[in-house]
PyMOL Python script that loads the backbone (N, CA, C, O; Angstrom):
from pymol import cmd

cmd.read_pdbstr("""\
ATOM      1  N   UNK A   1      -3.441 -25.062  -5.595  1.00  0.00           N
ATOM      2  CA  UNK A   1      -3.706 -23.758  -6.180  1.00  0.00           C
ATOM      3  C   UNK A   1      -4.506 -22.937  -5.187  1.00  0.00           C
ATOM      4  O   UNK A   1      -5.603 -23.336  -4.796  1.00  0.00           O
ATOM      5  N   UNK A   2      -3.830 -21.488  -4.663  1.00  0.00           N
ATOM      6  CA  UNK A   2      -4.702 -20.520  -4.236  1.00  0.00           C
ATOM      7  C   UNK A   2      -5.946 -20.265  -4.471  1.00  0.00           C
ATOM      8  O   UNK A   2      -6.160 -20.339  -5.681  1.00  0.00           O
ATOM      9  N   UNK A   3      -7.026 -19.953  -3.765  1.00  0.00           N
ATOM     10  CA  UNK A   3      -8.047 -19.274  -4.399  1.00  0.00           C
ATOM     11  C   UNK A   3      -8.118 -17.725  -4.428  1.00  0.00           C
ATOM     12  O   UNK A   3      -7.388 -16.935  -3.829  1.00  0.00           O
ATOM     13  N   UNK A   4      -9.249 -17.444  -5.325  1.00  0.00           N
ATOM     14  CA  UNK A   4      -9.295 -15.751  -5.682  1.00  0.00           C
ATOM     15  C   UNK A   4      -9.603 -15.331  -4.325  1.00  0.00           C
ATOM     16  O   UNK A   4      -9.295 -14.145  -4.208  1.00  0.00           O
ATOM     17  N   UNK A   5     -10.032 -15.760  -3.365  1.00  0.00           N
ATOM     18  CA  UNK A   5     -10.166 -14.964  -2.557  1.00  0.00           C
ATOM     19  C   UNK A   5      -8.863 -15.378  -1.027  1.00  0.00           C
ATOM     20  O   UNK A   5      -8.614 -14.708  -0.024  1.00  0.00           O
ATOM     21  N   UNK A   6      -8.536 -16.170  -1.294  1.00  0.00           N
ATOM     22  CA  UNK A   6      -7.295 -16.016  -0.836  1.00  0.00           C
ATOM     23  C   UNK A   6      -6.443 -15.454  -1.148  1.00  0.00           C
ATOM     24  O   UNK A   6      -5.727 -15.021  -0.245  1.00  0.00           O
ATOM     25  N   UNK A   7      -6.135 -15.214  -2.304  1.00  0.00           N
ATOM     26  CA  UNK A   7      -5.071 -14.155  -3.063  1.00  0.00           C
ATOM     27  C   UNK A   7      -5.051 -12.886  -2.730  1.00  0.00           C
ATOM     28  O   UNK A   7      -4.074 -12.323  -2.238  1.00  0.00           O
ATOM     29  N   UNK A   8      -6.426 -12.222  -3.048  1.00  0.00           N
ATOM     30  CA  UNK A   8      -7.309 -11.056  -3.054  1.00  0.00           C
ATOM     31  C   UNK A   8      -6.515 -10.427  -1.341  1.00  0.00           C
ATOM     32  O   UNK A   8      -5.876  -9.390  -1.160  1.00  0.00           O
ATOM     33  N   UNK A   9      -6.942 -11.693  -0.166  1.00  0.00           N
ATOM     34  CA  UNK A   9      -6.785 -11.382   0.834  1.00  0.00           C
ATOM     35  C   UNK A   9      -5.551 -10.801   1.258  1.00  0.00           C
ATOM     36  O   UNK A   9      -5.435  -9.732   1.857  1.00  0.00           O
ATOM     37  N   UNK A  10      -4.476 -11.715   0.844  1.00  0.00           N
ATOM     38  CA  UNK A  10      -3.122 -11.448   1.085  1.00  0.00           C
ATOM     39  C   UNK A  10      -2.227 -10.404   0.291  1.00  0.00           C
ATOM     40  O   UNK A  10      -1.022 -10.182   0.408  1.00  0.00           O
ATOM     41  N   UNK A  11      -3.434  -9.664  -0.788  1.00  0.00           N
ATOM     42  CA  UNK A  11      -2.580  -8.806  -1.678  1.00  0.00           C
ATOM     43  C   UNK A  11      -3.222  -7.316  -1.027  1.00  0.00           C
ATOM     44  O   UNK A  11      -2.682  -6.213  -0.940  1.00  0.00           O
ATOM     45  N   UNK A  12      -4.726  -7.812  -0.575  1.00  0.00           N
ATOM     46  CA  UNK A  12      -4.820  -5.965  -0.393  1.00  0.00           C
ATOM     47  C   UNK A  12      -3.960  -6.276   1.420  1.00  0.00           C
ATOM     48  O   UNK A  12      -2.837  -5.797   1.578  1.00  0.00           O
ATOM     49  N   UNK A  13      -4.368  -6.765   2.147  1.00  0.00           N
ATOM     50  CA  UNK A  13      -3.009  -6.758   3.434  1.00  0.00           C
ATOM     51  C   UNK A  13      -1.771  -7.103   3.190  1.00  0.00           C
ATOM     52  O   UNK A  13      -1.149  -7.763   4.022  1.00  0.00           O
ATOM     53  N   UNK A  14      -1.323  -6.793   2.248  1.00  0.00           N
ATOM     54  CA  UNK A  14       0.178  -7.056   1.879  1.00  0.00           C
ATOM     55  C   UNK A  14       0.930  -8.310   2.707  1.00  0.00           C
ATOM     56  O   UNK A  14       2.120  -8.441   2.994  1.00  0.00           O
ATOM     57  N   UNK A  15      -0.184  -9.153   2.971  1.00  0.00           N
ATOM     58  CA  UNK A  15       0.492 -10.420   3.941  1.00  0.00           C
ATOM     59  C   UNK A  15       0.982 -11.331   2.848  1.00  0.00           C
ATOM     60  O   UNK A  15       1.453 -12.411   3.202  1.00  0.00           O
ATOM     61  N   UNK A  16       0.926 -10.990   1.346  1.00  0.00           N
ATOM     62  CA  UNK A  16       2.026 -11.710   0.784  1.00  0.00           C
ATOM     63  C   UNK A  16       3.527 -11.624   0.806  1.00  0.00           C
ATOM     64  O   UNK A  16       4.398 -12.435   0.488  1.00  0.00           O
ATOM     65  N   UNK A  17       3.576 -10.183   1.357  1.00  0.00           N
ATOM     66  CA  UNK A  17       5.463 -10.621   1.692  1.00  0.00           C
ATOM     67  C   UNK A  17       5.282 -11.475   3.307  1.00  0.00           C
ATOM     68  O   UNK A  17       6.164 -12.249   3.680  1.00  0.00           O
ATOM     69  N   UNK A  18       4.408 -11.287   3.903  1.00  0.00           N
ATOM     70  CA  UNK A  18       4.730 -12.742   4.904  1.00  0.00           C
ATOM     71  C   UNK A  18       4.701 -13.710   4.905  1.00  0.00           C
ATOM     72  O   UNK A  18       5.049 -14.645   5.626  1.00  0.00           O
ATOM     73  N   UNK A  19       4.210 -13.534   3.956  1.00  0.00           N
ATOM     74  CA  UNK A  19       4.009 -16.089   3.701  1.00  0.00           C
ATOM     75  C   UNK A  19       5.381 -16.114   2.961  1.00  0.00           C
ATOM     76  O   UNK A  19       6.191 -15.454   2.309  1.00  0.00           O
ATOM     77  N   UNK A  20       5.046 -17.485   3.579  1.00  0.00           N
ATOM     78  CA  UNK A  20       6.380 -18.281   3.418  1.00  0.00           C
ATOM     79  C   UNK A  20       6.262 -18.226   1.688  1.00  0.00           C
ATOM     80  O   UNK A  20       5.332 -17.841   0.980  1.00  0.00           O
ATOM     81  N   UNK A  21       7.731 -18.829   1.298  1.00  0.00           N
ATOM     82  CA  UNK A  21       7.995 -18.462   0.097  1.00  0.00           C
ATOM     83  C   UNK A  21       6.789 -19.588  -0.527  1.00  0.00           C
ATOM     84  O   UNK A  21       5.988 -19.038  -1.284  1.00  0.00           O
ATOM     85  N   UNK A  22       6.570 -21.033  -0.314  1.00  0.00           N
ATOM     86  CA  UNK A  22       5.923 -21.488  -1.445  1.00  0.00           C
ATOM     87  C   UNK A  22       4.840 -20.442  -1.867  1.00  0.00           C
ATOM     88  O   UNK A  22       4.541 -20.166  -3.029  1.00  0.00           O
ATOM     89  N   UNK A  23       4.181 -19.785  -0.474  1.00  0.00           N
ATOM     90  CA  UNK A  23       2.697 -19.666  -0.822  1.00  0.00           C
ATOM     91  C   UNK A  23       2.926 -18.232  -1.487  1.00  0.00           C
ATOM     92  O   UNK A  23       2.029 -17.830  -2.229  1.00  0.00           O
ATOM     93  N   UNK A  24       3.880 -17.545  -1.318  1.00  0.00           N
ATOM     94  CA  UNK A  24       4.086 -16.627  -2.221  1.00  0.00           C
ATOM     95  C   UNK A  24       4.577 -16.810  -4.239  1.00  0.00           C
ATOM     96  O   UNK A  24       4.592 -16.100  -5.245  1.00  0.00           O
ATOM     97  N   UNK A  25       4.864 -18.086  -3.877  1.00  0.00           N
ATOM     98  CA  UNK A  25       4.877 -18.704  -5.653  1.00  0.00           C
ATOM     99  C   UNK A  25       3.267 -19.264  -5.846  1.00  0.00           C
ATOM    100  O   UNK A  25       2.639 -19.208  -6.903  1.00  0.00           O
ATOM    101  N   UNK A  26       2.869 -19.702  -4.819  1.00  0.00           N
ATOM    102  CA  UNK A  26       1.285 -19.586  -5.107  1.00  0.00           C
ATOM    103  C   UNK A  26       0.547 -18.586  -5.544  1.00  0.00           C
ATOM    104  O   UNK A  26      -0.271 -18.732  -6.452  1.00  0.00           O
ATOM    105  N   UNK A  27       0.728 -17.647  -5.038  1.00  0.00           N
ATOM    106  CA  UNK A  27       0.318 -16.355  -5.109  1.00  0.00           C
ATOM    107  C   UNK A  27       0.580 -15.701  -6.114  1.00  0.00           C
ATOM    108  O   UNK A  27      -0.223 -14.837  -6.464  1.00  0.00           O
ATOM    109  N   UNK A  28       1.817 -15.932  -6.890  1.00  0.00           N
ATOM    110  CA  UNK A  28       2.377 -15.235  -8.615  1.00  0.00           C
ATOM    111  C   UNK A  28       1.871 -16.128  -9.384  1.00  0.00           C
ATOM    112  O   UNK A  28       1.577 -15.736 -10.514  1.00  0.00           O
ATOM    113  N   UNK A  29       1.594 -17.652  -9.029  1.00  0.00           N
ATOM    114  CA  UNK A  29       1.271 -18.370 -10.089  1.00  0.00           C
ATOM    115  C   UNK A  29      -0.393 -17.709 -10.415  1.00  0.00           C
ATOM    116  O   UNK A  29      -0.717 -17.154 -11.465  1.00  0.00           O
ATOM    117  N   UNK A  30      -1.147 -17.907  -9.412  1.00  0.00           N
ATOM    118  CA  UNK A  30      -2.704 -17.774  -9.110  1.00  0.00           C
ATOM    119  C   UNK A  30      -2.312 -16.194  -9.767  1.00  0.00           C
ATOM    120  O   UNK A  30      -3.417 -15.835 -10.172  1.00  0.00           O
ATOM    121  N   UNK A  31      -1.517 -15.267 -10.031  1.00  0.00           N
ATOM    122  CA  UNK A  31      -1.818 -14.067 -10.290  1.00  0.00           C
ATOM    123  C   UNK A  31      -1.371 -13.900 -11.889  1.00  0.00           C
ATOM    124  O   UNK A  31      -1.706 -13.066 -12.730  1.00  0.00           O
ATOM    125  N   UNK A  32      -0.458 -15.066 -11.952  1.00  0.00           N
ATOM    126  CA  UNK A  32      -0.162 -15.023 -13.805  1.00  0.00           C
ATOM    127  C   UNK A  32      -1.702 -15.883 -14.613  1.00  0.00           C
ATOM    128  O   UNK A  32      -2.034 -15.967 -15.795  1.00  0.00           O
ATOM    129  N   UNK A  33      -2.248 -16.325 -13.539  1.00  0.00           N
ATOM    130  CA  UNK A  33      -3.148 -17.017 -14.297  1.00  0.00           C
ATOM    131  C   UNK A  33      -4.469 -16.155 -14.444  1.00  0.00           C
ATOM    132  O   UNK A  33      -4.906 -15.914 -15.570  1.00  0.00           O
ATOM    133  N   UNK A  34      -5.128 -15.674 -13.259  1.00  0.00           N
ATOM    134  CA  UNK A  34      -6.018 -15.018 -13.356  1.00  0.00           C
ATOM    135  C   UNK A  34      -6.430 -13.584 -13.666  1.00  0.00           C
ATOM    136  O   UNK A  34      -6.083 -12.756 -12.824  1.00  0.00           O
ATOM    137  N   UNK A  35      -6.881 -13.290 -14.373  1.00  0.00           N
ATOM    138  CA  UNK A  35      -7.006 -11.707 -14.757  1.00  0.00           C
ATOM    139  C   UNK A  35      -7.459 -11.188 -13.582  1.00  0.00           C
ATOM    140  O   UNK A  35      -6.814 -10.197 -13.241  1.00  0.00           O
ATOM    141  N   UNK A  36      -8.272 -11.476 -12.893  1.00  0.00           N
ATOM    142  CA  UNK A  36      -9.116 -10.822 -12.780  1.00  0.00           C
ATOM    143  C   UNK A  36      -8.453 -10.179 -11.217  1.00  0.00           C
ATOM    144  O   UNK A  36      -8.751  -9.052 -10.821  1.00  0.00           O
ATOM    145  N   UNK A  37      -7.510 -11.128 -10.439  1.00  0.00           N
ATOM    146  CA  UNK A  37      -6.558 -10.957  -9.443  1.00  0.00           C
ATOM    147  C   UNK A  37      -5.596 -10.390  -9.897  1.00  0.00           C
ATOM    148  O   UNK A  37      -4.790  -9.910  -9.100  1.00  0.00           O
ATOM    149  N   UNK A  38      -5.399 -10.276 -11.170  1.00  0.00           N
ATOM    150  CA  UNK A  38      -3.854  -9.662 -11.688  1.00  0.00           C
ATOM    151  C   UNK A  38      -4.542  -8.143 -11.700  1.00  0.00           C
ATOM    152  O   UNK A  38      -3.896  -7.150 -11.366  1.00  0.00           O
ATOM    153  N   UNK A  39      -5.834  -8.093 -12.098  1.00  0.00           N
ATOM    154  CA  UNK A  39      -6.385  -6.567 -12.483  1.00  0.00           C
ATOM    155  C   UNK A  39      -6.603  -5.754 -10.817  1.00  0.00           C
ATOM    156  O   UNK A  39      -6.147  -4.680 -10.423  1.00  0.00           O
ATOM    157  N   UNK A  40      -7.319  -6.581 -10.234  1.00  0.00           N
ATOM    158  CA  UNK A  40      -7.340  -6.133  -8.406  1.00  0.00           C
ATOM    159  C   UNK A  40      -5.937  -5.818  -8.035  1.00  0.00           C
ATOM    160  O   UNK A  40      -5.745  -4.633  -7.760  1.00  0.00           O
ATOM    161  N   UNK A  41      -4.959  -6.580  -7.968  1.00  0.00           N
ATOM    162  CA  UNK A  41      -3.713  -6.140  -7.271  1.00  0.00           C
ATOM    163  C   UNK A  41      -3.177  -5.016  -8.353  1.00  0.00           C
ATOM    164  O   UNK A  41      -2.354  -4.255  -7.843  1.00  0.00           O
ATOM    165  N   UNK A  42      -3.407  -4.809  -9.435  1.00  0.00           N
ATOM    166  CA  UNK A  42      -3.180  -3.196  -9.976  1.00  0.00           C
ATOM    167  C   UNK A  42      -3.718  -2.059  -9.400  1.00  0.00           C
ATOM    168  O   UNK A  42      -3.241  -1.084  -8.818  1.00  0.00           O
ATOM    169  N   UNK A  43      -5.124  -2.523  -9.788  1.00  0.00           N
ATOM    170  CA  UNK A  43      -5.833  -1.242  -8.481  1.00  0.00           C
ATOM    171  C   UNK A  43      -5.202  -1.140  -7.783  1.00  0.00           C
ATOM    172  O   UNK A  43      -4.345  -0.269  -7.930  1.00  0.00           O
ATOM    173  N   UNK A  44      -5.203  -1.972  -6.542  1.00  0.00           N
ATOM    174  CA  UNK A  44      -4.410  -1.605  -4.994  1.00  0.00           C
ATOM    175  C   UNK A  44      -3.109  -0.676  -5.227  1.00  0.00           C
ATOM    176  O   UNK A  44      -2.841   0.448  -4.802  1.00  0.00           O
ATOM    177  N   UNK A  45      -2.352  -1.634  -6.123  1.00  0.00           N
ATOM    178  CA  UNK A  45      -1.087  -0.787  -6.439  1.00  0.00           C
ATOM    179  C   UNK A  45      -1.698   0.704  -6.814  1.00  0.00           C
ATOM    180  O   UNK A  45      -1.336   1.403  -5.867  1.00  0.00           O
ATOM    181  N   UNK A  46      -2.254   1.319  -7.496  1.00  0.00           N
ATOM    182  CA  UNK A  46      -2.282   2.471  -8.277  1.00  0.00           C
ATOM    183  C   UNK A  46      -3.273   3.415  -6.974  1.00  0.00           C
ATOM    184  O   UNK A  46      -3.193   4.639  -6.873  1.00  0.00           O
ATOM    185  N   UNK A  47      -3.829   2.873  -6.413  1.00  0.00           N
ATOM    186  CA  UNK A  47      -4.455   3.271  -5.343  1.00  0.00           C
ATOM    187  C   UNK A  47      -3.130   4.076  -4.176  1.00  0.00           C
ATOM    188  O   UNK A  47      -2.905   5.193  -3.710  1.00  0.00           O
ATOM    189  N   UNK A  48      -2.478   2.585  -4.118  1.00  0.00           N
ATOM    190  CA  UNK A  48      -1.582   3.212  -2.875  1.00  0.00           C
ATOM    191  C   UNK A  48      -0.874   4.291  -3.433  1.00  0.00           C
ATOM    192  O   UNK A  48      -0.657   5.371  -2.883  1.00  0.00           O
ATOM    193  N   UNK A  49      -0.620   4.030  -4.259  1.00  0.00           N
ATOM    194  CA  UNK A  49       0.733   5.072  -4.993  1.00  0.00           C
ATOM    195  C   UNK A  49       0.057   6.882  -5.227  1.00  0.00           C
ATOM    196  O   UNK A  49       0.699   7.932  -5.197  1.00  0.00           O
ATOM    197  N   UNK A  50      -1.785   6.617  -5.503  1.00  0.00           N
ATOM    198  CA  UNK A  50      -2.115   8.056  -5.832  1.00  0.00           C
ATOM    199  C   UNK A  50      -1.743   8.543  -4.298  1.00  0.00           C
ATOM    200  O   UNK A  50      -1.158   9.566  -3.939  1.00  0.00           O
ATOM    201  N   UNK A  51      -2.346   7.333  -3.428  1.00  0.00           N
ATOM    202  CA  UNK A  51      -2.531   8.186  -1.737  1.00  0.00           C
ATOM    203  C   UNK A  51      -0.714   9.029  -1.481  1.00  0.00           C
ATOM    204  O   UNK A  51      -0.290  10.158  -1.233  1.00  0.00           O
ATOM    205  N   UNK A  52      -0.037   7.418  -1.773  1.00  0.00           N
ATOM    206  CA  UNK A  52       1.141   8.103  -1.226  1.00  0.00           C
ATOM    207  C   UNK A  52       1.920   9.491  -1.921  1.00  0.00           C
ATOM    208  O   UNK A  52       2.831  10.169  -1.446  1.00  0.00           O
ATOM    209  N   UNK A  53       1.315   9.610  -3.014  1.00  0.00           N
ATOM    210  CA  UNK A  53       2.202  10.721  -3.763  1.00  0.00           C
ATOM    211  C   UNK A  53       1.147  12.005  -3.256  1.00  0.00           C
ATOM    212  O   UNK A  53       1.594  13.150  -3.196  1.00  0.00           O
ATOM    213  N   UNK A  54      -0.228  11.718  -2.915  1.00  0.00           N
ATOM    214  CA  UNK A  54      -0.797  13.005  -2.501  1.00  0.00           C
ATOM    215  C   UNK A  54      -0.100  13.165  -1.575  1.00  0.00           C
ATOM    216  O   UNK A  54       0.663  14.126  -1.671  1.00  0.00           O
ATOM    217  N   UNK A  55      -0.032  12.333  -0.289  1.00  0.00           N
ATOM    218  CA  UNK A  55       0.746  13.149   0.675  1.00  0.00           C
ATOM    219  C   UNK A  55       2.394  13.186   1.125  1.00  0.00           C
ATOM    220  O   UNK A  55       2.964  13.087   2.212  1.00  0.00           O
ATOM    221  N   UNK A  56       2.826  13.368  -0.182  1.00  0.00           N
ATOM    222  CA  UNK A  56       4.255  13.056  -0.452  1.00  0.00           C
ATOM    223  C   UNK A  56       4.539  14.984  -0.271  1.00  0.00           C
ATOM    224  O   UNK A  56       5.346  15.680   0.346  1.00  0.00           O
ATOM    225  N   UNK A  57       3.092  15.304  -1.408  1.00  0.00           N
ATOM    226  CA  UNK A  57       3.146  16.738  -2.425  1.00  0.00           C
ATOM    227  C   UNK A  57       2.401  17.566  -0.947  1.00  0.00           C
ATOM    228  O   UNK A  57       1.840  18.660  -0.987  1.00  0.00           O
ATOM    229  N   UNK A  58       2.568  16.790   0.172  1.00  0.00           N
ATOM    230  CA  UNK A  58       1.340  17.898   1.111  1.00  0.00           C
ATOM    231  C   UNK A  58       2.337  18.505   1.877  1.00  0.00           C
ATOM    232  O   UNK A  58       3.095  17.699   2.417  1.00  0.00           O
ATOM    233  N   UNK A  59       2.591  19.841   2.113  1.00  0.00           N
ATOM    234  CA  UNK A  59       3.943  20.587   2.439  1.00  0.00           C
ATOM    235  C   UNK A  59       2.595  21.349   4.056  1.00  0.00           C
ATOM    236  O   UNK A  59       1.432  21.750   4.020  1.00  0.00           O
ATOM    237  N   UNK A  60       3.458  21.222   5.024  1.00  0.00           N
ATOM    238  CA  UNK A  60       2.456  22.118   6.438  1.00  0.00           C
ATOM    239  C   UNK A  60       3.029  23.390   5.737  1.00  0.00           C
ATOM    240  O   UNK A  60       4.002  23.724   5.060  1.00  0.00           O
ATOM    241  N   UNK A  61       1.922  23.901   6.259  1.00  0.00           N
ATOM    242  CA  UNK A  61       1.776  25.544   6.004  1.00  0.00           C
ATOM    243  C   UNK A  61       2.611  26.372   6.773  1.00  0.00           C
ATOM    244  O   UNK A  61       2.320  26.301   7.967  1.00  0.00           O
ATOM    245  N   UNK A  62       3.557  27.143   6.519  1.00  0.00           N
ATOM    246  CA  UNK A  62       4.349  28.340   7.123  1.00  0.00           C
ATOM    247  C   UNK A  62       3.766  28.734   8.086  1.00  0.00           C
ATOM    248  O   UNK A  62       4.471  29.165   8.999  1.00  0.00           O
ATOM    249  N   UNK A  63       2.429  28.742   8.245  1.00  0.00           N
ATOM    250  CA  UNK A  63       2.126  29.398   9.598  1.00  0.00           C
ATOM    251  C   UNK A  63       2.091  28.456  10.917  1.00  0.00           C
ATOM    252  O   UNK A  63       2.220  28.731  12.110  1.00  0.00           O
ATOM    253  N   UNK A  64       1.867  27.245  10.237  1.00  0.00           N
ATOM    254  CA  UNK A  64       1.954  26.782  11.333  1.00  0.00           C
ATOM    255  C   UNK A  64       3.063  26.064  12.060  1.00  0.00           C
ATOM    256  O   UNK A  64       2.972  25.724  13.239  1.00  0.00           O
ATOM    257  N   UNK A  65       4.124  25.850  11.287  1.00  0.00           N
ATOM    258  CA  UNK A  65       5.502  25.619  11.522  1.00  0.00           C
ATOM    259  C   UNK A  65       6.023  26.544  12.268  1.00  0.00           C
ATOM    260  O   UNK A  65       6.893  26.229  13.081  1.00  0.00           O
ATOM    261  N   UNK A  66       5.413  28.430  12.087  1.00  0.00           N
ATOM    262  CA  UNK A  66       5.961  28.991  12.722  1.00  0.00           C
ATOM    263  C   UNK A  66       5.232  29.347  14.206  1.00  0.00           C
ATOM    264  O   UNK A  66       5.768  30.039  15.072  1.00  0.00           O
ATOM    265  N   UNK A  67       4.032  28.790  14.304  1.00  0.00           N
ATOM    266  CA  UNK A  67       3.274  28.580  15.281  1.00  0.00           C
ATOM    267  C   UNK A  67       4.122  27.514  16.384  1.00  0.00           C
ATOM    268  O   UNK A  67       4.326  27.543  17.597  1.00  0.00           O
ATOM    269  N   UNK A  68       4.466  26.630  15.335  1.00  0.00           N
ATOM    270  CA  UNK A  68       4.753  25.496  16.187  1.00  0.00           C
ATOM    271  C   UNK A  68       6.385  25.955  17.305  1.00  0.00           C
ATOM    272  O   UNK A  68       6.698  25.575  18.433  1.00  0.00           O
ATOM    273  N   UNK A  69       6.885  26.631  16.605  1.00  0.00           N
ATOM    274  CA  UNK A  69       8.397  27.071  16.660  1.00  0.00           C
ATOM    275  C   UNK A  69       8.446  27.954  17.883  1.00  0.00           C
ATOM    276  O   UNK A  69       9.177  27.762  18.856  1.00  0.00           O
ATOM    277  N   UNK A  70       7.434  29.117  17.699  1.00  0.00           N
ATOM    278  CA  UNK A  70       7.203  29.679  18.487  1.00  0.00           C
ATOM    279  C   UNK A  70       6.956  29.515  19.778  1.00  0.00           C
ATOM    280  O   UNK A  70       7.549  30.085  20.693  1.00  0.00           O
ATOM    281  N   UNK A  71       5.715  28.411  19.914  1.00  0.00           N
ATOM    282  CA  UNK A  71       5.297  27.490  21.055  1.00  0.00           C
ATOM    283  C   UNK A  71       6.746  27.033  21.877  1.00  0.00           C
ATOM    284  O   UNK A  71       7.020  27.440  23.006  1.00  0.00           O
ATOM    285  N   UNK A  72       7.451  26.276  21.220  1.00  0.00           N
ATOM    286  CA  UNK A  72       8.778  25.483  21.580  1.00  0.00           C
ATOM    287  C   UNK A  72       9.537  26.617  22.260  1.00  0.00           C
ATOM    288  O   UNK A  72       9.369  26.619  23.480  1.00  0.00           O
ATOM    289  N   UNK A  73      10.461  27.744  21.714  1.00  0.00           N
ATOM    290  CA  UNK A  73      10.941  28.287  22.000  1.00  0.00           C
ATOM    291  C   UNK A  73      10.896  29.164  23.486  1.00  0.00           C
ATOM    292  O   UNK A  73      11.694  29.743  24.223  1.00  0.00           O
ATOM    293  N   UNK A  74       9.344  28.852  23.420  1.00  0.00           N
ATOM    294  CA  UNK A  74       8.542  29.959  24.920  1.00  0.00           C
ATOM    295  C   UNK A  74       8.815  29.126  26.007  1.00  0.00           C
ATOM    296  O   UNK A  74       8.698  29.464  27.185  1.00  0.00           O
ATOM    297  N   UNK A  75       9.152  28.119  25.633  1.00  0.00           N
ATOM    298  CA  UNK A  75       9.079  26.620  27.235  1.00  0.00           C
ATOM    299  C   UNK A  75      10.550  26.943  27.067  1.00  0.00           C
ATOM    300  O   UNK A  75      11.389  26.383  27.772  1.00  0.00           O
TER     301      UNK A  75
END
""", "prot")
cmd.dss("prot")
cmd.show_as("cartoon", "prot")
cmd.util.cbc("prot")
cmd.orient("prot")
């Protein structure tokens, strides 16, 4: 059996899709069992997902696209 802080480790570095498959059934077992690793790897999840959708919604500004365009065009 994994420990919590082995788990912990491999879930916030996402080095659980690199281990080999047992230790990744280690890793679901140790996570069906423990709350408290099942509640941490939610965070992380809900964490990554606010970051990635903030800068999903982050659009560059017109001016500077046309800054940028401008620049290009002069060379």
């Amino acid at each position: 059996m994994m420990t919590c802080k082995e788990v912990s480790t491999a879930v916030a570095s996402d080095g659980a899709a690199r281990l080999p498959w047992t230790k990744r059934v280690g890793v679901r077992l140790h996570l069906l069992m423990c709350r408290h690793c099942r509640r941490y790897a939610a965070q992380l999840a809900a964490i990554g997902s606010a970051v990635r959708r903030l800068y999903r919604d982050e659009v560059p500004s017109k001016s500077l696209e046309d800054s940028i365009l401008n620049s290009v065009k002069k060379k």
